[in-house]
C-alpha positions in Angstrom: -15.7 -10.0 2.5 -16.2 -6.8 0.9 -13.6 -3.5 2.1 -15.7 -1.8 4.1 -16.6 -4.7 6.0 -12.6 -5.0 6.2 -12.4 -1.7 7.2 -14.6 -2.0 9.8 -13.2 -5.8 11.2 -9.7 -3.8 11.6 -10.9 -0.5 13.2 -12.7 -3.1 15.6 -9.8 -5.3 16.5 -7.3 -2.7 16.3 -9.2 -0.1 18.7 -5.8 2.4 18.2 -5.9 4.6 15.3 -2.5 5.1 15.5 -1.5 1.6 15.4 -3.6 0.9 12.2 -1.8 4.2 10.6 1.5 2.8 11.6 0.3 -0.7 9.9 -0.6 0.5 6.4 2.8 2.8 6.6 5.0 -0.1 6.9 2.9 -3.3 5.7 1.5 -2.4 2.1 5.1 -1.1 0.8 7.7 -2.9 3.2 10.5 -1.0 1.9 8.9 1.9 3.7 11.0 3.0 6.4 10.2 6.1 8.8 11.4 8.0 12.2 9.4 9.3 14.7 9.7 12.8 14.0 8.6 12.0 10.3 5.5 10.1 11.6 4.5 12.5 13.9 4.6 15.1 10.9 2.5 12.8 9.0 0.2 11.5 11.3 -0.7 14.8 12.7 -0.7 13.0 16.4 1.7 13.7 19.7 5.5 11.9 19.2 4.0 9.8 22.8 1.2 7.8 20.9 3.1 7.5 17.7 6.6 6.3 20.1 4.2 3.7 22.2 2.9 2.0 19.3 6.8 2.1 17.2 7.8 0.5 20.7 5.0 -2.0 20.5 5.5 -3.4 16.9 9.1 -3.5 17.7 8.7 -5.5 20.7 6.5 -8.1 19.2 8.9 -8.5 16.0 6.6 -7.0 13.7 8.7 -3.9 12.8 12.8 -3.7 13.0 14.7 -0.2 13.9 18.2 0.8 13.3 19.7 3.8 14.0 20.8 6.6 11.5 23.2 9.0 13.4 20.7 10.4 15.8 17.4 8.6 14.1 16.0 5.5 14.7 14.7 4.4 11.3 11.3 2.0 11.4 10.7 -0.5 8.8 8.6 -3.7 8.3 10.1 -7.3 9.5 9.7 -9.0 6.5 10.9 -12.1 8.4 8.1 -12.3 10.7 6.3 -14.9 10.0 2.9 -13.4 9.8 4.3 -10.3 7.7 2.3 -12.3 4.5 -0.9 -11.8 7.0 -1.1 -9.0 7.7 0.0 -7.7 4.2 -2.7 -9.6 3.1 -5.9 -7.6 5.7 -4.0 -4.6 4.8 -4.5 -5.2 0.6 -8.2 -6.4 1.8 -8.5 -3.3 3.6 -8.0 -0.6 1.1 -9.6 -2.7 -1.1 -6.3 -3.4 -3.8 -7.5 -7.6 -3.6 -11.0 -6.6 -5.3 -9.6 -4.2 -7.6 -7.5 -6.9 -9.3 -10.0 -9.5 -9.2 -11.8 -7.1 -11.2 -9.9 -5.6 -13.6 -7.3 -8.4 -14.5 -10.3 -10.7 -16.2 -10.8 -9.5 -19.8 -8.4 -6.6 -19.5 -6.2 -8.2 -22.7 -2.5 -8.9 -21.8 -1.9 -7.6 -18.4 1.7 -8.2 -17.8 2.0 -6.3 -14.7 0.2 -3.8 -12.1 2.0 -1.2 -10.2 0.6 0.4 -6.8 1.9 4.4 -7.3 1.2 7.4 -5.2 0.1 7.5 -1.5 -0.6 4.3 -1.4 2.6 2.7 -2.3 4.2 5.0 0.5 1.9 3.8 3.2 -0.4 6.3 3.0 -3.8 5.9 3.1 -5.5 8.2 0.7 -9.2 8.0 -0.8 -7.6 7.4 -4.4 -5.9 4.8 -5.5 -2.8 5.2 -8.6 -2.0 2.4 -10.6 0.1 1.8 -13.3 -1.1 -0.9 -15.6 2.0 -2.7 -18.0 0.7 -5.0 -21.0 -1.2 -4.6 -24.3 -4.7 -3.2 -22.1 -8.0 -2.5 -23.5 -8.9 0.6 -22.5 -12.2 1.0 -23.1 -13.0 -2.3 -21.8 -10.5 -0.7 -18.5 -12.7 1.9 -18.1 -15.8 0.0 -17.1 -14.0 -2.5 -14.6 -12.4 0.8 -13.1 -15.9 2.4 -12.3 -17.0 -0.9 -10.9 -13.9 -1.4 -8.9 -14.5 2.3 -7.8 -18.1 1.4 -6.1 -16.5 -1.7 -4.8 -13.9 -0.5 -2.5 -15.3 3.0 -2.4 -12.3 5.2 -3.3 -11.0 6.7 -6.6 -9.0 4.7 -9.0 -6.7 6.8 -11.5 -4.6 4.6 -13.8 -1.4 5.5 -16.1 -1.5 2.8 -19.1 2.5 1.8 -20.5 3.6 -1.0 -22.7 6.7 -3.0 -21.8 8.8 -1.1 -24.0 7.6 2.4 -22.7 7.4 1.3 -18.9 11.2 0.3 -19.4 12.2 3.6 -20.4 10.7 5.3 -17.2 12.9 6.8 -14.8 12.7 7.4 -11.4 14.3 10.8 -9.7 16.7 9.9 -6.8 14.9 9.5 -3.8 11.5 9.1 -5.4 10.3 5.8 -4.1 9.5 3.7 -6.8 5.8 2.1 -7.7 4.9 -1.1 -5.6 4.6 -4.4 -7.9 1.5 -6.1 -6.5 0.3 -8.4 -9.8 2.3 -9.7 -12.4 1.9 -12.7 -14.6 4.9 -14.3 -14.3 
């Protein structure tokens, strides 16, 4: 099933914008967490719409809260037992399952491939960043990236490190770090 055909399955099941906003915030990175105020910021919609659907997903296990002095803190229930699912429609639906069917085949030694940027915070966004770890042949890259691109119909920008170089890379504190979403072993 190709992504926009995704796309549109979701947007027709899941009539609430909202909701599906709320969905690829907590179920592509689900170490995301989130308040209302923060969402509502975000989102761009009224703390009601964003609250009903929080209360929603909580109620049917699919998100967990605690509270953090005076903010109650969202994140995904990685214990529910269809958290794999709909991870899954929500990789299908940006289009991240197509792009590493692509590009893994031929690429050289792939040893793993990081989801960075919007994306990896839960945020949708018309490019996706990805950080590529292995011995990669770039040239040969650059043509599975442009047919990835018309595949799932956003931009693809991609940072290239070895092992030794990704090892060395630090992360500032609070800087969430990329999302692991391929690796060979």
């Amino acid at each position: 099933m190709s992504s926009f055909a995704t796309r549109y399955m979701i947007e027709t099941l899941i009539s609430s914008k909202t909701r599906i906003k709320l969905l690829l915030k907590f179920f592509l990175n689900s170490s995301t967490t989130a308040y209302l105020r923060s969402l509502e910021q975000e989102f761009g919609e009224s703390t009601n719409a964003i609250r009903l659907e929080l209360n929603r997903l909580e109620q049917a296990g699919m998100l967990t809260s605690q509270l953090q002095g005076n903010k109650k803190i969202f994140q995904a229930n990685v214990q529910h037992p269809l958290f794999g699912e709909v991870h899954n429609i929500i990789m299908k639906h940006i289009g991240l399952d197509r792009i590493i069917e692509t590009v893994i085949d031929g690429l050289g030694k792939v040893n793993k491939i990081y989801l960075a940027g919007k994306f990896s915070q839960g945020l949708n966004s018309e490019i996706i960043d990805l950080i590529l770890v292995g011995d990669i042949d770039k040239i040969y890259l650059i043509r599975l990236i442009e047919k990835a691109e018309s595949l799932v119909k956003r931009k693809i920008r991609y940072l290239i490190y070895t092992d030794k170089e990704y090892a060395k890379v630090k992360f500032s504190a609070g800087e969430l770090k990329p999302l692991l979403i391929w690796s060979k072993d």
